[in-house]
C-alpha positions in Angstrom: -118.1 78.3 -196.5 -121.7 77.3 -196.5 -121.5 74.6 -198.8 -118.3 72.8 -201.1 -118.3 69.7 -203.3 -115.2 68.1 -203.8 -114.8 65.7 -206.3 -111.6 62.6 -206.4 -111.5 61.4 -210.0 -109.0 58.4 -210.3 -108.1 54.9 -210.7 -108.2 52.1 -207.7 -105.5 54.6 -205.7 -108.5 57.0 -205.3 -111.3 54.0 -205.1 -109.2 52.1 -202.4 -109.5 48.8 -204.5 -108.9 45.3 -202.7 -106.1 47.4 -200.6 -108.2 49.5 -197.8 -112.0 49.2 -196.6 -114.2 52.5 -197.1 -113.2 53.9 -194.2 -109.5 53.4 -194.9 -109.2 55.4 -198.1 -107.5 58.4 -198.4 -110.7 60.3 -199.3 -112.6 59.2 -195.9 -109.2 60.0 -194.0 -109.7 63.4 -196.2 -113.4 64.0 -194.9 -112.1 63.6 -191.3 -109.3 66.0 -191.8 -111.8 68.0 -193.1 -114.6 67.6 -190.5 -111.8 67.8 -187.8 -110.5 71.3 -189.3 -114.0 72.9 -190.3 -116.0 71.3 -187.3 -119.0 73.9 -187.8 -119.8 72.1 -191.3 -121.6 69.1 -191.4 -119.4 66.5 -193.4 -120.7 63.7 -195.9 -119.0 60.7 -198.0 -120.4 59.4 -201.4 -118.1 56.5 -202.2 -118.8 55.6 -205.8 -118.5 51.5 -206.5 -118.8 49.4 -209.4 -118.8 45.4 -210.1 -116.1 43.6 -211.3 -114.9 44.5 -214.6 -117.2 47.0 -215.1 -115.4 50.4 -215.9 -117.9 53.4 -214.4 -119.0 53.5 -211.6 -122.6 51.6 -210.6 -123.8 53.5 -207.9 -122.6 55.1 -204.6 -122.9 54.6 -201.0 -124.1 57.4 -199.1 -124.8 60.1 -198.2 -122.2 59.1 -194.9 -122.1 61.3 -192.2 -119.0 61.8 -191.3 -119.5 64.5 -189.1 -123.0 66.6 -188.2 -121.3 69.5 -187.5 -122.0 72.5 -184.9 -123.6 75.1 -187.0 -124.2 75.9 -190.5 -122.1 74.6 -193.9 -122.1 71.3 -195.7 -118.7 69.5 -196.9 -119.6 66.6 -199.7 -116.4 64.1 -200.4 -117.2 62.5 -203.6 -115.0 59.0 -204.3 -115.2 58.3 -208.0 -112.4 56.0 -209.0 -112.2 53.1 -210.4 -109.9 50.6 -210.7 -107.6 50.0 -213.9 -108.6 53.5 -214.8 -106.6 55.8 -217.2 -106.9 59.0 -218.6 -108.5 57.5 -221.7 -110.9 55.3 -219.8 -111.9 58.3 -217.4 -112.7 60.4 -221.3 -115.2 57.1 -221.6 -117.0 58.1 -218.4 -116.8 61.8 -218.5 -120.4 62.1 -217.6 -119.2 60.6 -214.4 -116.6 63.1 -213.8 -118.8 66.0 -214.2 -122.1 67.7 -214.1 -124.2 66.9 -211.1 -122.9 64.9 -208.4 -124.5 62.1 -206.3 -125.0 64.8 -203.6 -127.1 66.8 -206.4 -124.8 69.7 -206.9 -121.5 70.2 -209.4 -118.3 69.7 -207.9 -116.8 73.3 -206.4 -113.2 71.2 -206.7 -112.8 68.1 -209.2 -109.2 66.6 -208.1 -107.4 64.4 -210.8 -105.1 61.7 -210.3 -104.1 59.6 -213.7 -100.8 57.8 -214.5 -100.3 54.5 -212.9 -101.8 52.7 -215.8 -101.4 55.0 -218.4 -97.8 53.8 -217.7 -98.4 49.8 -217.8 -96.6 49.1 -221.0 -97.8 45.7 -222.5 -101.2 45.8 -221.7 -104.1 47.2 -223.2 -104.1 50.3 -221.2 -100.7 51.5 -222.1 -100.2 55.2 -223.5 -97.1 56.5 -224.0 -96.3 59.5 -222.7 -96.5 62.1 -225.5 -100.2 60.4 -225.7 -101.0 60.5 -222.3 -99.8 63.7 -222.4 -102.5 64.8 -225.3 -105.2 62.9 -224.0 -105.1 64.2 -220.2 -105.1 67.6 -221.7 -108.4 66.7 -223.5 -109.9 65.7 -220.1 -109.3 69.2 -218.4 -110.7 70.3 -221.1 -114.2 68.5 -221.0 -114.0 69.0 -217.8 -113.8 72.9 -217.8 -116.6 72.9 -220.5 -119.0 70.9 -219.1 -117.9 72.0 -215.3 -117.0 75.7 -215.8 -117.7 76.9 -212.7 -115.0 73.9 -210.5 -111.7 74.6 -209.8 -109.2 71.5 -211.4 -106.6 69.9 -209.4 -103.7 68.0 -210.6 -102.1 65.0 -208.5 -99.6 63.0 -209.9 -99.4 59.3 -209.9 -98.5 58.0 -206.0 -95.5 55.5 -206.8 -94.9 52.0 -209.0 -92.2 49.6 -208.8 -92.7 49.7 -212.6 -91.0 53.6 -213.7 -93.9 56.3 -213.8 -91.6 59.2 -213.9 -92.5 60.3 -217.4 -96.0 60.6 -216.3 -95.3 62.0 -213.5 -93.3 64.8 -215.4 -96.3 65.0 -217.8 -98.5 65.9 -215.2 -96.2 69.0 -213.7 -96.3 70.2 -217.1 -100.1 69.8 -218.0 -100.8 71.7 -214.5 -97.9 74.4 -215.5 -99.3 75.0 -219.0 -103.0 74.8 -217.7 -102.3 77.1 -214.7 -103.7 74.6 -212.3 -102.7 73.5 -208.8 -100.6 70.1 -208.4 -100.3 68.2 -205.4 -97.3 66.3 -206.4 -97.7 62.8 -204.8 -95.2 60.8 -206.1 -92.5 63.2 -204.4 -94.1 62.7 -201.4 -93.8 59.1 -201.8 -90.4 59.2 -202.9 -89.4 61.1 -199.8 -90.3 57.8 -198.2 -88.8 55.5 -200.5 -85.9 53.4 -199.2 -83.9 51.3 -201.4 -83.3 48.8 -198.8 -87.0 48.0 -197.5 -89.4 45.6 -198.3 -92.2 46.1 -200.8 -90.2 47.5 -203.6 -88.4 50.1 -201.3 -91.6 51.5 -199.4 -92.5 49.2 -196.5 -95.2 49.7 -195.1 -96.9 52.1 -197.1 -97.4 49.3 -199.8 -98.9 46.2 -199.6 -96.9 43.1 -199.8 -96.3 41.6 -203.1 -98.9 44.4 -205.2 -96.3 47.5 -206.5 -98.4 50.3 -206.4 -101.7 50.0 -204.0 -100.8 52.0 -200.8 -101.8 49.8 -197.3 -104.3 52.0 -194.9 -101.4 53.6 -193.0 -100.1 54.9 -196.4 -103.4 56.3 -197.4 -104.0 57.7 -194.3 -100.2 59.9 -194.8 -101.9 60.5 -198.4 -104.7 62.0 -196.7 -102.9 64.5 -194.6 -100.8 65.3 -197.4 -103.6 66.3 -199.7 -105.4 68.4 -196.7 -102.6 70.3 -195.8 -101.9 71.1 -199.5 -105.5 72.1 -200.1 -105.8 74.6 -197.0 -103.4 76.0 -199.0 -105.8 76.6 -202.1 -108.4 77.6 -199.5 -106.2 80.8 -197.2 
């Protein structure tokens, strides 16, 4: 490994949004998983942020070191949610999602997580599923054309208290028809549901009173979760 750019495209589960500070998110808790297992490399952090109500990202903070590393190799973790983001919003910005990143190079791994929104019916954002469906397959495609070269990753949608299965199902099919890998979130947040906690069955992996934004403690089990299912990719 001398040098790998990996790209989070998402909503405000991947941006972190009101719910966990920079260093809380499940993409820094990545990066030190990272730094921790590949301690050679030199790890870096661009955490994309926008104002208020604006739907791309504005700029980004970094490069932050997360590690300087022992020898030779350079890890990049690129954070480019945003909150309220769906698949159709993310089509908007697709010259966010791809070509160069902030660190200067194209992404070696652009990982996709779309779905909670998508999924909030009676609001503007709302797709139904067939459309979702139609539309995320759209977005891998963009992305292969204008990104040939990165490998596409598939997460679907963390958990709702508000039903997201259909999207969820959506997902395990685009990555099955596409032939890409799919970290499948939502069972791994289902495995910790329990009907009879607080915070719509997942105690204290969401915060109080929100539905769907995981607290740090939950990003941080995220985190883990995505590693050990990328060192997979990566044997």
């Amino acid at each position: 490994m001398m040098e790998l750019t990996i790209n989070f495209c998402g909503d405000s589960i991947t941006h972190g949004l009101n719910h966990c500070r920079p260093e809380e998110t499940f993409t820094a808790k990545f990066a030190r998983r990272m730094a921790e297992e590949f301690p050679e490399a030199a790890v870096y952090r661009y955490d994309g942020n926008r104002p208020s109500g604006v739907r791309r990202v504005e700029e980004y903070d970094g490069p932050i070191l997360v590690s300087a590393g022992l020898g030779e190799g350079k890890i990049h973790i690129i954070r480019n949610g945003v909150g309220g983001e769906t698949v159709a919003r993310a089509l908007a910005r697709i010259d966010q999602l791809t070509g160069v990143m902030a660190n200067g190079r194209e992404p070696d791994y652009t990982v996709v997580m779309y779905g909670i929104n998508d999924a909030a019916a009676g609001t503007e954002k709302y797709a139904p599923p067939a459309v979702f469906l139609e539309q995320y397959r759209q977005l891998i495609g963009e992305i292969r054309q204008r990104n040939p070269q990165t490998r596409i990753i598939l997460m679907t949608s963390t958990y709702n208290t508000q039903s997201i299965e259909e999207y969820v199902k959506a997902t395990a099919r685009l990555a099955e028809e596409e032939g890409l890998p799919c970290f499948d979130l939502h069972a791994f947040w289902m495995a910790h549901y329990d009907p009879a906690a607080e915070n719509g069955g997942q105690g204290d992996w969401l915060v109080p009173g929100d539905g769907c934004h995981p607290t740090p403690l939950a990003a941080e089990q995220m985190a883990d979760h995505i590693f050990e299912c990328f060192l997979e990719l990566l044997e």
